[in-house]
C-alpha positions as CSV (number, residue, x, y, z in Angstrom):
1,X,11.3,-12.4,7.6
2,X,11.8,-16.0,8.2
3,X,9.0,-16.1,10.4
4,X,8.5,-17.4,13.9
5,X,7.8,-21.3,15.1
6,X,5.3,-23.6,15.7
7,X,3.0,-24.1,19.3
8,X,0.4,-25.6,19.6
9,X,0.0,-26.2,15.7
10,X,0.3,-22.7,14.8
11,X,3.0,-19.9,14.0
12,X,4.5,-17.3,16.1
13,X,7.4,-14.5,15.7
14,X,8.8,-13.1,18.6
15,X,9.8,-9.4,19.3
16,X,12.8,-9.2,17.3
17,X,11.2,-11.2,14.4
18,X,8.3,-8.8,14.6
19,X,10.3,-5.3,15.3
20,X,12.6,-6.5,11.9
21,X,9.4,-6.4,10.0
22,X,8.6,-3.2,11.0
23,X,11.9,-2.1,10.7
24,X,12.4,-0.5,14.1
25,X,15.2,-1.5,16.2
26,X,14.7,-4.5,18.6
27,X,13.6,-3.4,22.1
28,X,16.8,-4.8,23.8
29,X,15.1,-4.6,27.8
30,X,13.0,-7.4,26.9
31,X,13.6,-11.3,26.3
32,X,12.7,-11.9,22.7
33,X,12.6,-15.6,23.2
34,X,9.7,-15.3,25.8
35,X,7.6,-12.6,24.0
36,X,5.7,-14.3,21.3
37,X,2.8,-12.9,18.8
38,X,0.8,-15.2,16.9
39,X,0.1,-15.6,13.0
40,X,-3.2,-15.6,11.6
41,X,-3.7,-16.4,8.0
42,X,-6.8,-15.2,6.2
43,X,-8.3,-16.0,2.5
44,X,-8.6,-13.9,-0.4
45,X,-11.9,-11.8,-0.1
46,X,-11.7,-12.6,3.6
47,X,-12.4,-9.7,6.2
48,X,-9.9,-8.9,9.3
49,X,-12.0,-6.2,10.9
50,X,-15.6,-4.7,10.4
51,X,-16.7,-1.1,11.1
52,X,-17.7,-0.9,14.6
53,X,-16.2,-4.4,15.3
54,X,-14.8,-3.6,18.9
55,X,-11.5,-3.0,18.9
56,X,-8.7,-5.6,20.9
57,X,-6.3,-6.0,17.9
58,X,-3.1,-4.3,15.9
59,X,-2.1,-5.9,13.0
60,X,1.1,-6.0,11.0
61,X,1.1,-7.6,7.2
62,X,3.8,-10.2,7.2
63,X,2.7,-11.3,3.5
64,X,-0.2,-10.7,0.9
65,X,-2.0,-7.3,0.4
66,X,-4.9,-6.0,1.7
67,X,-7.2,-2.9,0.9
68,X,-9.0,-0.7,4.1
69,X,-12.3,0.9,3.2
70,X,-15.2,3.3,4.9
71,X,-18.4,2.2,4.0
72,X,-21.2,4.7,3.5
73,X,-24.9,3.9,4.2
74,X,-26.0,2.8,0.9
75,X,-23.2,0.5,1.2
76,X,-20.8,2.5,-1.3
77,X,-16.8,2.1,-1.0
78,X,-14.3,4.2,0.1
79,X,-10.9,3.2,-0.4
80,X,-8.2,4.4,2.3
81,X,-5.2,2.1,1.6
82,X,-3.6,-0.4,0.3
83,X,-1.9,-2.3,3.4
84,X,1.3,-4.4,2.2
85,X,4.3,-6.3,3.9
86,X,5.9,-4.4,7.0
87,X,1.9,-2.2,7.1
88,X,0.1,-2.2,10.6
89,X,-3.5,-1.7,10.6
90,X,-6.3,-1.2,13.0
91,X,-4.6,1.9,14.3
92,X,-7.7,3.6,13.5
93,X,-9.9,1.6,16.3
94,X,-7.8,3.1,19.3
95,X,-9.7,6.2,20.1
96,X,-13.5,5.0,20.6
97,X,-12.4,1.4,21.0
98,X,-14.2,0.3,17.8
99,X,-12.8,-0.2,14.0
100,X,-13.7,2.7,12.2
101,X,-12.9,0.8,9.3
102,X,-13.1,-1.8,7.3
103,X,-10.0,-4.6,5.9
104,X,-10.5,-7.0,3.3
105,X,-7.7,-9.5,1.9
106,X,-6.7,-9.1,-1.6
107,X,-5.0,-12.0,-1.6
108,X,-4.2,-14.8,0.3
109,X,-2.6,-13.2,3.9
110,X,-0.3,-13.8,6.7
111,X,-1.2,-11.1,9.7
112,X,0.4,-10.9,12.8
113,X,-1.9,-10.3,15.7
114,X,-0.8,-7.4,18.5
115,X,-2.9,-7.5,21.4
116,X,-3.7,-4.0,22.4
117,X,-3.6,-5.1,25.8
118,X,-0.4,-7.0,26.2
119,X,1.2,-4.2,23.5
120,X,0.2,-1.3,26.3
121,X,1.0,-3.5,29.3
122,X,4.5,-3.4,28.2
123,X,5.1,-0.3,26.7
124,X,4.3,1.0,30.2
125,X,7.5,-0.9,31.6
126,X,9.5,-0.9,28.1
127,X,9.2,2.5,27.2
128,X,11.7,2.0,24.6
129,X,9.1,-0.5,22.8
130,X,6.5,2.3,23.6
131,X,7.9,4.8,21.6
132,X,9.1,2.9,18.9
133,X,5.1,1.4,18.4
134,X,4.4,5.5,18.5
135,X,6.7,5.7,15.7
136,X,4.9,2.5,13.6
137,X,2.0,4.4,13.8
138,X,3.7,8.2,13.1
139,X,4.7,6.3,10.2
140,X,1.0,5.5,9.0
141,X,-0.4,8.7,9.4
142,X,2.6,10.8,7.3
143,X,1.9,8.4,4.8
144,X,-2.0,9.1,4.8
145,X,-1.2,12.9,5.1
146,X,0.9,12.8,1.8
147,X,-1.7,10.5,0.1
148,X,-4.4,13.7,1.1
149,X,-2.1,16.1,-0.6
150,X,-1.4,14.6,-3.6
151,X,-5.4,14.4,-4.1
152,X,-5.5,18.3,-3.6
153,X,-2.4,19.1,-6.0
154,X,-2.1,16.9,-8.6
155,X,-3.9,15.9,-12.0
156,X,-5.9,12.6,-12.7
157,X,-2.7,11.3,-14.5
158,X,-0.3,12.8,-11.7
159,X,-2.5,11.0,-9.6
160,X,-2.4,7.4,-11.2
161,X,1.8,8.0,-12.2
162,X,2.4,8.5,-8.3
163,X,0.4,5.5,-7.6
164,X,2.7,3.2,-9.2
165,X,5.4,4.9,-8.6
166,X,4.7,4.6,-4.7
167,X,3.6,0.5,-5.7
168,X,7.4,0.2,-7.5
169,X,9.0,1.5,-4.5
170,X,7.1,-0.8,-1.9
171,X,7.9,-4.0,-4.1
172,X,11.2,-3.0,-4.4
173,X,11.4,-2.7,-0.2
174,X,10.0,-6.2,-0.2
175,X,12.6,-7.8,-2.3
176,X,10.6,-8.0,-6.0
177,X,10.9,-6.3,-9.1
178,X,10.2,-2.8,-9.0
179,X,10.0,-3.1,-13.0
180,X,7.5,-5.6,-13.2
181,X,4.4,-6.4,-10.9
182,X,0.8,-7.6,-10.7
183,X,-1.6,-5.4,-9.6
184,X,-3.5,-6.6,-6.5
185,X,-6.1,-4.1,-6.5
186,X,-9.2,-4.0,-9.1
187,X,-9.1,-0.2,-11.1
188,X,-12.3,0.6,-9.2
189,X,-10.1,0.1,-6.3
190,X,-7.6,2.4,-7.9
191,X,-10.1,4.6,-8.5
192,X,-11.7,5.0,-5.1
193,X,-8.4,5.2,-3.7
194,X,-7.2,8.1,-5.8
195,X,-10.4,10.0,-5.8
196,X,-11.1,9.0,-10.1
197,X,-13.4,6.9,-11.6
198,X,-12.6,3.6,-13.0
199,X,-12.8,5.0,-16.4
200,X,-10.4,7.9,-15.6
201,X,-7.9,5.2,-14.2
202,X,-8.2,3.1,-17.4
203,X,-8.1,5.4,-20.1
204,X,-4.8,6.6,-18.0
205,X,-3.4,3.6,-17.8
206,X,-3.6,3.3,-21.6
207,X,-2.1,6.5,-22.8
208,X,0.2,5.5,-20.4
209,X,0.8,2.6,-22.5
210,X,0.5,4.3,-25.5
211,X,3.5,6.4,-24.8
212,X,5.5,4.4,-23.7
213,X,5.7,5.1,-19.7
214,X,4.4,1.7,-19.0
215,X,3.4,-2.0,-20.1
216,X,-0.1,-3.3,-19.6
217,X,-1.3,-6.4,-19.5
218,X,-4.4,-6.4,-17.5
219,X,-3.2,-6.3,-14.2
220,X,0.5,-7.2,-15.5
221,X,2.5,-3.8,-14.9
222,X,5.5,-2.9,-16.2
223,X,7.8,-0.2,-15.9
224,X,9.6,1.4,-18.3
225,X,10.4,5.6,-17.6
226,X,9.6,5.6,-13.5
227,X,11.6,9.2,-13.7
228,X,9.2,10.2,-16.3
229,X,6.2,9.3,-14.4
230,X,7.6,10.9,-11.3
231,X,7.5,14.3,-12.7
232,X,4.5,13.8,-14.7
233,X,1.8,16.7,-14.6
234,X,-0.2,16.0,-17.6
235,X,-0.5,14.3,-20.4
236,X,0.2,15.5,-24.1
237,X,-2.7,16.3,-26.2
238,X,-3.9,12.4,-27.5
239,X,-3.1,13.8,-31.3
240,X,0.7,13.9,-30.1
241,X,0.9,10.1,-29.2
242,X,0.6,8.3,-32.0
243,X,2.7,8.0,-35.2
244,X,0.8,8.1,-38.3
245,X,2.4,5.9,-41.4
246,X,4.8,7.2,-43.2
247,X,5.2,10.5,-40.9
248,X,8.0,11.1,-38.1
249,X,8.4,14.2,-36.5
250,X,11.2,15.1,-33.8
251,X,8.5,15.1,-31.2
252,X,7.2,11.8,-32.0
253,X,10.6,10.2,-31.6
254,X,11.5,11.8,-28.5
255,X,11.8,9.6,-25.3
256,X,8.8,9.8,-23.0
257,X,10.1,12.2,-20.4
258,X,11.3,14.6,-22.6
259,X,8.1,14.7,-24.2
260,X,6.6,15.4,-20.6
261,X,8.8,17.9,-19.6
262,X,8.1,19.6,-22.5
263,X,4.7,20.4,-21.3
């Protein structure tokens, strides 16, 4: 989105600016021009909302990358999500009026602010925006619900393969390479996330490596078999990924996913 204009030293988007990010269809009753949401840029490490924070804001990611988390009493981590371009957050403060959670920038961010207010004011005389911001926020929880069942179905290394299968798609939506990205998010991040430990999510991430799925480079990803690592339920036994010298069997010349789908 070529975002907004200045006023008063800062940047806004209008409606249609801000309904293109989201990728709903403009609410055609009202006059973009006149409606205008402001831009709010935070730091890396920086936090957007605190748990129990009272609750006044929506807001939608128009660049950078953000991680949500619960925090327990002891001050332990829980990772819900990963928020990214065209991602609304603060959903989850509508009910009591407070932030249940918690966002943190990952990297240097561009948030546009919805105030609750003003956003119900005029759903109750645009309907047709009202439904739409129901949708935005459909749209959040599906995506949470299929982020619960993959945790209950799938492997450690189904688990991790999704992941950045689900991170290739989203960069590809927002006009990078699908093949090649930097990972935003720490592995302990990953880890929390995808209910693993860090070392689970490393020693993954190699043998991923190792057979030739992906490229690592600390948190340089490639892509290199994203159909094998959509249909990936386990790995093969560790003895079956390397080549010793001098030795080459069918199986260790096979591509990756036939390998897998072997299993």
């Amino acid at each position: 989105m070529e975002a907004g204009r200045q006023r008063q030293g800062r940047l806004w988007s209008n409606l249609k600016e801000v309904c293109d990010l989201l990728h709903i269809p403009a609410a055609s009753s009202i006059a973009n021009e006149e409606l205008l949401f402001q831009h709010v840029q935070f730091k890396t490490g920086q936090r957007i909302h605190t748990i129990g924070q009272p609750f006044d804001t929506l807001y939608i990611v128009n660049s950078g990358f953000l991680k949500t988390v619960l925090i327990d009493e002891y001050g332990n981590e829980q990772v819900l999500s990963f928020p990214m371009k065209s991602d609304m957050l603060g959903v989850d403060g509508i009910h009591t009026r407070h932030y249940s959670s918690e966002a943190v920038a990952l990297s240097d961010c561009d948030l546009i602010l919805l105030p609750f207010k003003k956003l119900t004011a005029l759903g109750r005389i645009h309907l047709e925006l009202e439904n739409m911001m129901y949708g935005v926020m459909s749209r959040e929880l599906v995506r949470e619900q299929a982020m619960i069942g993959m945790l209950g179905a799938l492997s450690a290394e189904a688990r991790v393969a999704r992941f950045l299968v689900a991170l290739s798609d989203r960069f590809a939506q927002m006009g990078y390479s699908s093949k090649l990205f930097n990972l935003r998010m720490t592995r302990h991040e990953i880890g929390s996330y995808l209910g693993l430990t860090l070392e689970t999510v490393s020693r993954t991430l190699s043998a991923f490596n190792e057979i030739g799925l992906i490229s690592v480079d600390q948190r340089t990803i490639g892509i290199k078999d994203v159909e094998a690592l959509k249909t990936l339920r386990r790995l093969p036994p560790s003895r079956t990924r390397g080549k010793p010298a001098g030795r080459t069997k069918a199986s260790e010349t096979a591509p990756p996913s036939q390998l897998l789908a072997a299993l």
